[in-house]
C-alpha positions in Angstrom: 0.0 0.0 0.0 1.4 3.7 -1.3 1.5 6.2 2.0 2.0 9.3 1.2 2.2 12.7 3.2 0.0 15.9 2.1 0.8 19.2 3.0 -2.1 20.9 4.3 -4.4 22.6 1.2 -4.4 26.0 2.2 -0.6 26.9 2.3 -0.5 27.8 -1.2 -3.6 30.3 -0.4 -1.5 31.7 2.4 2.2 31.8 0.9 -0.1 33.9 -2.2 -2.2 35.6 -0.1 -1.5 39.1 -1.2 -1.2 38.1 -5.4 -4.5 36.4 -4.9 -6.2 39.6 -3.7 -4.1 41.6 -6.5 -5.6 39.2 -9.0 -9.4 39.5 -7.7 -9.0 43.3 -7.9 -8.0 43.4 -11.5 -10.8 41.6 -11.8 -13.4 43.1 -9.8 -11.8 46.0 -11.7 -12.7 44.7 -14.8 -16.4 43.3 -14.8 -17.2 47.0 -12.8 -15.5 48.8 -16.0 -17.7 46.2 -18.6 -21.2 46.8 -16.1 -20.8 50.6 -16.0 -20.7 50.2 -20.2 -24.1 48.1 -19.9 -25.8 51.2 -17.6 -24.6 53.4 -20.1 -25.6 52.2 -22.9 -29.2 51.2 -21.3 -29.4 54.8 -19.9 -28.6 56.1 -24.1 -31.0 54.0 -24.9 -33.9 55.2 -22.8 -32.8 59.2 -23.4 -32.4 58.4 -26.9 -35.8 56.3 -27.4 -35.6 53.1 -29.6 -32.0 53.3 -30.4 -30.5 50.7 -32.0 -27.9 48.4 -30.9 -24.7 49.9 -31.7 -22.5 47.3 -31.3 -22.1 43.3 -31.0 -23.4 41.9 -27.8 -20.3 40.7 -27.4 -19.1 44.0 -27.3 -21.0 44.7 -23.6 -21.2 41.1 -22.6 -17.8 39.2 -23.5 -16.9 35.8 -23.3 -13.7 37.2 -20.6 -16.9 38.5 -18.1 -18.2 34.7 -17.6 -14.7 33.2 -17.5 -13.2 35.8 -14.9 -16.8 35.8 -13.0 -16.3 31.8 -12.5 -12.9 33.0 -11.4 -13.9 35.0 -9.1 -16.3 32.5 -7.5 -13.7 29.8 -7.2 -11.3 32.4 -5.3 -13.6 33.5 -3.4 -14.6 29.9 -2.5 -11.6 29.0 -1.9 -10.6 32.1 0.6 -13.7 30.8 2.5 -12.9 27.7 2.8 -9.5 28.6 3.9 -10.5 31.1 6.7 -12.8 28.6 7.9 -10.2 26.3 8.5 -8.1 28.6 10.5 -11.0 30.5 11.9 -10.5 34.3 10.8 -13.1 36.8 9.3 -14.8 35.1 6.4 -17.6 37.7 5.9 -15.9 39.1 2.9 -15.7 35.7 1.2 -19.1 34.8 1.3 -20.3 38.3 -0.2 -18.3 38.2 -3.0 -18.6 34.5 -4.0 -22.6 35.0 -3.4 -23.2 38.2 -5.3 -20.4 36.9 -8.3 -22.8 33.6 -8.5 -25.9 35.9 -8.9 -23.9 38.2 -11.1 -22.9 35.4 -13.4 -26.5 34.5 -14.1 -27.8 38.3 -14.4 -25.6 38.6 -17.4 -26.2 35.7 -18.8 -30.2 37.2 -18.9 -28.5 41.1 -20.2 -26.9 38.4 -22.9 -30.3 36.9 -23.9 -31.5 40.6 -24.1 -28.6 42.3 -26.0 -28.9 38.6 -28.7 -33.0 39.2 -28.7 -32.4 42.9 -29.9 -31.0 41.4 -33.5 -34.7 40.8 -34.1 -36.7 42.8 -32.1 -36.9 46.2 -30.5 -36.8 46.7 -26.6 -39.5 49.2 -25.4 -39.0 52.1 -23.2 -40.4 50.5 -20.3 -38.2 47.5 -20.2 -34.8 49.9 -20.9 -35.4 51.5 -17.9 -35.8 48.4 -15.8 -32.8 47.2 -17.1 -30.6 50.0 -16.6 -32.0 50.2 -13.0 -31.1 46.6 -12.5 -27.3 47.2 -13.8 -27.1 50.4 -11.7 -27.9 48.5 -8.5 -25.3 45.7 -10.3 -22.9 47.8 -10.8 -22.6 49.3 -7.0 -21.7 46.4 -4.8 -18.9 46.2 -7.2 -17.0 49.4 -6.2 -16.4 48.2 -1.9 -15.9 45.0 -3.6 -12.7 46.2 -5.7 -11.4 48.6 -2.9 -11.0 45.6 -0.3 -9.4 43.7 -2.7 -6.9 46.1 -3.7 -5.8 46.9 -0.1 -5.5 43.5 0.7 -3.6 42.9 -2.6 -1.4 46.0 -2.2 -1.2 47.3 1.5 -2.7 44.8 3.9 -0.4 43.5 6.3 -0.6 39.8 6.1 0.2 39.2 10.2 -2.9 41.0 10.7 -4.6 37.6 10.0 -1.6 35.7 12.0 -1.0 33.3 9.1 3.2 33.8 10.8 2.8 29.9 12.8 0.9 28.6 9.4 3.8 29.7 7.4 6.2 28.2 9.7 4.2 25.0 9.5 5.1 24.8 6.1 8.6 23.5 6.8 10.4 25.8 3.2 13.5 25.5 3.0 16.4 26.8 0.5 16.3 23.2 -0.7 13.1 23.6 -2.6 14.8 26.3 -4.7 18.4 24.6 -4.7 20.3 24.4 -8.5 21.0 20.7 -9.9 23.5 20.5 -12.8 22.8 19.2 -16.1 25.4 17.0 -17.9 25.0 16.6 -21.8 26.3 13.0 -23.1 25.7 10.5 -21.0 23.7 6.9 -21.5 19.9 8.0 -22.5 19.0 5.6 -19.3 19.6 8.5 -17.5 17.8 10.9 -19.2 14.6 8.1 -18.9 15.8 7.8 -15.2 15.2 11.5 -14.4 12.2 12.1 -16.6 10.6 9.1 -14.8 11.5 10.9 -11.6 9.9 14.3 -12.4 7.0 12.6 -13.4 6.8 10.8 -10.1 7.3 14.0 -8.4 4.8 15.7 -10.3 2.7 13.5 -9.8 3.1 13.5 -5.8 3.0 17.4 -6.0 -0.2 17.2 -7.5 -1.5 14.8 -4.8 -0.1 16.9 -2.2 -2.2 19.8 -3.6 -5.1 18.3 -4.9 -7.0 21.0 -3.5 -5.8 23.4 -5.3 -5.7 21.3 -8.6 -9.3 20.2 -8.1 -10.5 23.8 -8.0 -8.1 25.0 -11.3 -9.0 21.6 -13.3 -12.8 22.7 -12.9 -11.9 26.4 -13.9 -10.5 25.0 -17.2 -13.8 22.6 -17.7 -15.4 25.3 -17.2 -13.4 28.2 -19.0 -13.9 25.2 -21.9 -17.5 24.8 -21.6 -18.2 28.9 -21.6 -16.0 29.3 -24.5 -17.7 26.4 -26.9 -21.3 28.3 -26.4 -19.5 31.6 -26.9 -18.0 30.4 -29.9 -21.6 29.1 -31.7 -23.6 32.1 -29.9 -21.8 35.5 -29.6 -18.5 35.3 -31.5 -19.2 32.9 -34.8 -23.1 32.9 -34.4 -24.5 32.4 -37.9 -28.7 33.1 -38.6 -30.4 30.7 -40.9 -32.9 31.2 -43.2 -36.0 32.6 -42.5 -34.2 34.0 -38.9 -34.4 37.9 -38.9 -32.1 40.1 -37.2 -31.1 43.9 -37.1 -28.6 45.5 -39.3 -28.5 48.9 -40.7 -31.3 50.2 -39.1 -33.4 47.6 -40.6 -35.1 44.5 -39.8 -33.5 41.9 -42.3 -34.8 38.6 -43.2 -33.2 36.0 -45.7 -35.9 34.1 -47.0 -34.6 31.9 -49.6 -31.3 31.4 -51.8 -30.8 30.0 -55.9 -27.9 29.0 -57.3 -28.1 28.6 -61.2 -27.3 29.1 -64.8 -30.8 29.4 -66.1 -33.1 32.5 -66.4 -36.9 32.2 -65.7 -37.7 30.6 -68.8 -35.1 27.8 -69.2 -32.4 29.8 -71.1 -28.5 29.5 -70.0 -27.7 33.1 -69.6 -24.6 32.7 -69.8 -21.8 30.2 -71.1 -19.3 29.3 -67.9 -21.4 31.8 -65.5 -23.4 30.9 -62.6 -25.4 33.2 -60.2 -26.3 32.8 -56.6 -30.0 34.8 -56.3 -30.6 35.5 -52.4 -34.0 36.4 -51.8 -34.5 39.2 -48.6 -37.0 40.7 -46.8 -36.3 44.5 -45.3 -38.6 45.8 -43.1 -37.4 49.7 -42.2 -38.4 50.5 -38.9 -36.4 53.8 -38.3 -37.7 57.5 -38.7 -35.8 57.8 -41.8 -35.9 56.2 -45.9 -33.0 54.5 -46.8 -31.3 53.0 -49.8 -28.9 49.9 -49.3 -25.2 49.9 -49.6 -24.8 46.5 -51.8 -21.2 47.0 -50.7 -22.1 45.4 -47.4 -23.5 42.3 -48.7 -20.6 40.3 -49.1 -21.1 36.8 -50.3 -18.0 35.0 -49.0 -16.5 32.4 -51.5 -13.1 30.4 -52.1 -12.0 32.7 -54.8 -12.8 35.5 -52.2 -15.7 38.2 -52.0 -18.3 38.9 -54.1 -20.6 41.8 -54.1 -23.9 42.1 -55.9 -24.4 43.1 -59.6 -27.6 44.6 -61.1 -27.0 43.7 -64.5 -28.5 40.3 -64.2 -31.6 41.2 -62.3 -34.2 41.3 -65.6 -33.1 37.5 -65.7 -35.0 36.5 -62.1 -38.3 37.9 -62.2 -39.6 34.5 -61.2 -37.2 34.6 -57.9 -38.4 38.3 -56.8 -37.5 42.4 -57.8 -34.0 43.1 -58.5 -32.8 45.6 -56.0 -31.1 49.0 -57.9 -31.2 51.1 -55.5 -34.5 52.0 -54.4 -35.6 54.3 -51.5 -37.0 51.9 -48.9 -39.4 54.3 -47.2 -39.4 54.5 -43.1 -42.5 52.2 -41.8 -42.6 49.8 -45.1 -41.3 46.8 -45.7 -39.7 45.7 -49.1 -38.9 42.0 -50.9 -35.9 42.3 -53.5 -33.2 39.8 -54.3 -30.0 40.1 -54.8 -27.6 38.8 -57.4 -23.8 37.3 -57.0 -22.0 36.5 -60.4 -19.9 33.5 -59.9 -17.5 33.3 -62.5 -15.5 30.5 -61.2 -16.3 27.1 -61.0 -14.5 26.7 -57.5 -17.2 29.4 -56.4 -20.0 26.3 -56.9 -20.8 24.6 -53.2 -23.7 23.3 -51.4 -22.9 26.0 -48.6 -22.5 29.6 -48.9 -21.6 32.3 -46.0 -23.6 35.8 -46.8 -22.3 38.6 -44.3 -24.0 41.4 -44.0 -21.8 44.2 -42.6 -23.4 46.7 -40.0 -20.8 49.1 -38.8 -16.9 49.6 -39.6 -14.9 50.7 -36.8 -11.0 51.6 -36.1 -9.5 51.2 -33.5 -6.2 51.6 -32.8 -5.2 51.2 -36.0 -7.0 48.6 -36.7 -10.2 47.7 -38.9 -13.2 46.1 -36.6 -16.1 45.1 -38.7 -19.7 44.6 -37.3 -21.6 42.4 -39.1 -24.1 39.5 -39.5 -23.4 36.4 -40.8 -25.8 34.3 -42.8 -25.8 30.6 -43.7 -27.0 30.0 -47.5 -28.0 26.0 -49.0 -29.3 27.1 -52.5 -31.4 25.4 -54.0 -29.9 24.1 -57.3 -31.4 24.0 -60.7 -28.7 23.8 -63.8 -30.7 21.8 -66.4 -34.2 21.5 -67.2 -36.1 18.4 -65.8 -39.4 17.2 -67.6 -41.6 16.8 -65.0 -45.2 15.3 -67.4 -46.8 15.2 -70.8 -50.6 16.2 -70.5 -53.3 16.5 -72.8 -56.0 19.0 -73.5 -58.7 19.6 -70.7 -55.4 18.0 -68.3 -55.1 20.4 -64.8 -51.1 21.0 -64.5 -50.1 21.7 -61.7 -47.0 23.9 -61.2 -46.2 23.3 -57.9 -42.8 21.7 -58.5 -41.6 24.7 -59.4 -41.0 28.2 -58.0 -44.7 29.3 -59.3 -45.7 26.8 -56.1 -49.8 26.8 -56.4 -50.4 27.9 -59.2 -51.6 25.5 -62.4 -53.2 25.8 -65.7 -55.8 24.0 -67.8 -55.8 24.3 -71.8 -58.9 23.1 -72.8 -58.9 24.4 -76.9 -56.5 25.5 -79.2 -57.0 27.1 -82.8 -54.9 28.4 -85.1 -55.6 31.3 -87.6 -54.0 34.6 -88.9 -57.1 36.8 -87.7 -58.9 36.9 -84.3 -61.9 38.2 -84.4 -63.8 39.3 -80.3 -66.3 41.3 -78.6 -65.4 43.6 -75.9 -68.2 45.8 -73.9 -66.9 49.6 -74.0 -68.3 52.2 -71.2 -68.3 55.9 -70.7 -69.7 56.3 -67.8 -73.0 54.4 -67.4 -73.2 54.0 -70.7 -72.3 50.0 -72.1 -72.0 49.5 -75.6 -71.1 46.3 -77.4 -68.2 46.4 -80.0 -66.0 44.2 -82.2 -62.0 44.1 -82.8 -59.8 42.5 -84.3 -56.4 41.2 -83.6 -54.4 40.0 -87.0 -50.8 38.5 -87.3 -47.7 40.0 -88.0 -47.3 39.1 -92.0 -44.1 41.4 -91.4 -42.5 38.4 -89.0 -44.0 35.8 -90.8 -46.4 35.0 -87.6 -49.7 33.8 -86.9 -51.9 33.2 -84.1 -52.7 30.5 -81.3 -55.4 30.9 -79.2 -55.8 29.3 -76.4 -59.2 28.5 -74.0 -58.6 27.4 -70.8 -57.9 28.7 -67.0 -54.8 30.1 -65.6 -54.4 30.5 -61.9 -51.1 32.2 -60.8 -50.9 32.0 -57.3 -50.4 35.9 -55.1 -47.8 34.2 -53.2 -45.2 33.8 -55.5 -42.3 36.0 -56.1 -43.6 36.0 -59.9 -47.2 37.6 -58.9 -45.7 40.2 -56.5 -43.2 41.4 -59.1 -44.2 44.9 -60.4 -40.6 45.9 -61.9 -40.2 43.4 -65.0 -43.9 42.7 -65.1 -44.6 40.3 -68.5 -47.4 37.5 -68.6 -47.4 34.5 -67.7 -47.0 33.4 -71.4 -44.6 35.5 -72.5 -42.1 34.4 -69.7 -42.8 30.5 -69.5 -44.5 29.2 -72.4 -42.8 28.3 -76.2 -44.4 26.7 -78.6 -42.9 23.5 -80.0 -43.9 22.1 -83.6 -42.1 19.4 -85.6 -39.6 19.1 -82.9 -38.4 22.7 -83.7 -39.5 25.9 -81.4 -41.0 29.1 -81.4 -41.4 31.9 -79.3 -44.8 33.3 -78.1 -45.6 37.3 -77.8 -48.3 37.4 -75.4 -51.2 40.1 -77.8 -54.2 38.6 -75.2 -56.7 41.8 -75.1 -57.4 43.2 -71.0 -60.7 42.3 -71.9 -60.3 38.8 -72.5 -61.2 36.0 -70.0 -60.0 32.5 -69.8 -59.0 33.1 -73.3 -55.1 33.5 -74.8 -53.8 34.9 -77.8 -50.6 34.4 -78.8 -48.3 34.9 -81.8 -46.4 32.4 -82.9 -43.7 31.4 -86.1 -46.4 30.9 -89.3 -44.5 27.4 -89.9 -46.5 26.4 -86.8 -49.8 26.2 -89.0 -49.1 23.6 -91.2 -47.5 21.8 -88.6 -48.1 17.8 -87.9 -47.0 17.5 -84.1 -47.5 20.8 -82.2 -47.3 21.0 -78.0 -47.6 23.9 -75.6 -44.3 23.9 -73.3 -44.7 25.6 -69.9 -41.2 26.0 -69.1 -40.6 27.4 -65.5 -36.6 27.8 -64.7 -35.5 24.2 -64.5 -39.2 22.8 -65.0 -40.8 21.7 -67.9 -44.6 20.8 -68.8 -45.7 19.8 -71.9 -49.6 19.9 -73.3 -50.1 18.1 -76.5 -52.7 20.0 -78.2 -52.0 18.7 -82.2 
């Protein structure tokens, strides 16, 4: 059986009495400095009304506040426990590791606030509570640091009469002594002594274990509170549909594309991809405001890419080409944004959108405050045939990015004149007339008229898109006849319900095979109607 002899726990506490103190008032010092910057800030907040968060909440509420806070708490602990054992004033001790152990969970609460104001706004009424509640936070602090400082810089030690505690501890010059270190002897020796230091170590820590115990759980626990800092404050990254605060604006990513294609099929392109990021702003300051596309930085292996509005007029299916619109206080906006990729190392499954919120310097160096935002496109680089229907068929277009929406052809004709009725009124007056809609001879067209019931769904980005308004036919449908293709102009009359005129290539006519070919980015449907 090992016996072995421990020296009492506490004479490490007593030998650093004084540094320990010094330590806890640097400390002290430092959570009073980062408290008095939450007051403030709370206390601009309520004289300023609704103002936003000007900083990271990492920036009031560091990772260094819970790490030195558990510090604190173990010291303190461990000063109790010591002054119990030799029976001095412990009063001290208690306070500071009981108000440090409330403290710790206060801020993590101001941390859940500061995190909460990405996506919401606090009201007056809970700013002031909360600056009260760091005011009467931040007080304690101040007899807190001054103890500590005296007995870190001027207390006299034999005040406490630790002198017979020291002498119990038996140091001698011995435990300092030199020992001489011969190069080129047998490598025995060097296992010898290594196996010996290791012994000793290990009897030291034994000896101590104390001590060890309570700095072993400080690193656990310095471990622990820097993993959730690193996924929450430092490297937190918002999904999609998650909304948060930057530029004086409510932002929302709702969805992201990457592709080749424009809305009706076409590579737009040769070698050229595009990642389309679809966002919501929602402007809830006192003043308009246009975006600066400088700070929406997609992040990629051939390195940043900012948007380009000379693609936009491609993605009317996806949503409104931002260039540089006023988005008015009080309103909120939908517009996408478009990223050129021009290299094929650029094409992932993951992107990383940050959106930056506020540059600062600081001795002499650049600090960027920003959001970052994880992207998983959705992919579409060739067109997929998703069914062949027939006439009177319902097709339903909800593969695609036209979701509910469907259409039923029910007849088709072809002729070179179109001949309808239309009811004209001036004022209460409703009289019956006739037009006429003839083919382009010029482009050796004719007409297709088609009978039958579209039904765009309102939801779609396609429906809410004012800027590049064109019908439904005009974007998505081509006309295919003898296994060659034609493009439609959409010359349908306002007046006109459930039926569809369209001008087609004349060739069409005389024609054996001829189908209808909703094509809808990467999806294609196609109606047999010859």
């Amino acid at each position: 059986m090992l016996q072995l002899i421990l020296k009492k726990p506490y004479a490490f506490l007593i030998k650093s009495f004084r540094l320990i103190h010094l330590i806890l008032a640097v400390m002290i010092g430092f959570l009073l400095y980062k408290t008095y910057n939450i007051y403030t800030f709370f206390n601009r907040f309520v004289n300023n009304i609704y103002s936003a968060l000007d900083a990271l909440p990492s920036e009031y509420i560091s990772v260094f506040m819970f790490l030195i806070t558990v510090i604190i708490v173990s010291f303190s602990l461990a000063m109790y426990l010591l002054m119990k054992q030799k029976k001095k004033p412990k009063f001290f001790y208690v306070f500071t590791c009981s108000y440090y152990l409330i403290y710790f969970f206060v801020i993590i609460y101001y941390f859940s606030v500061f995190k909460s104001m990405d996506t919401k706004t606090l009201s007056i009424f809970n700013a002031m509570v909360l600056r009260d509640i760091s005011l009467i936070l931040l007080l304690p602090q101040i007899p807190l640091f001054v103890v500590s400082l005296i007995r870190g810089v001027g207390f006299d030690i034999r005040k406490f009469n630790f002198s017979k505690d020291l002498r119990e501890l038996d140091l001698s010059e011995k435990d300092s002594e030199e020992f001489e270190f011969v190069m080129g002897i047998d490598s025995y020796v060097y296992l010898r002594y290594f196996r010996k230091r290791i012994r000793e170590l290990r009897y030291y820590v034994l000896e101590n274990k104390f001590i060890f115990s309570i700095l072993f759980g400080l690193l656990g626990g310095i471990f622990l509170i820097i993993i959730i800092a690193n996924y929450t404050i430092f490297n937190r990254s918002y999904k999609v549909n998650q909304s948060f605060i930057a530029n004086n604006m409510r932002i929302q990513v709702n969805n992201s594309y990457l592709t080749n294609l424009d809305f009706g099929g076409n590579v737009i392109e040769k070698d050229k991809n595009f990642l389309v990021v679809n966002l919501t702003f929602t402007n809830n300051s006192g003043t308009s405001t246009v975006l600066d596309l400088t700070n929406y930085v997609l992040q990629t292996k051939s390195g940043k890419i900012y948007p380009t509005l000379d693609y936009n007029k491609y993605f009317v299916d996806l949503g409104a080409g931002y260039s540089k619109e006023r988005i008015v206080a009080g309103t909120t906006s939908n517009y996408i944004l478009v990223y050129e990729l021009k290299n094929k190392e650029d094409l992932k499954d993951k992107y990383k959108l940050d959106v930056i919120n506020s540059v600062e310097y600081r001795a002499g160096s650049l600090n960027t405050n920003k959001k970052r935002i994880g992207l998983k496109p959705e992919k579409s680089f060739e067109i997929k045939n998703v069914g062949t229907y027939k006439l009177k068929d319902k097709v339903e277009l909800d593969k695609s990015v036209l979701n509910d929406s469907d259409f039923t052809l029910n007849e088709y004709e072809n002729k070179s004149t179109f001949t309808y009725n239309y009811e004209a009124c001036i004022r209460s007056n409703c009289t019956e007339m006739v037009d006429v809609i003839n083919a382009d001879a010029t482009n050796n067209s004719t007409l297709v008229i088609l009978k039958g019931v579209l039904e765009i769904s309102n939801d779609t980005a396609f429906a809410k898109n004012r800027k590049y308004s064109s019908s439904f036919f005009d974007a998505f449908v081509k006309v295919k006849y003898d296994d060659k293709l034609s493009n439609v102009k959409d010359v349908t009359p306002t007046s006109l319900k459930d039926e569809y005129v369209l001008e087609v290539n004349k060739d069409v006519e005389n024609a054996s095979k001829v189908d209808v070919l909703v094509i809808v980015r990467d999806k294609k449907y196609t109606i047999n109607i010859r």
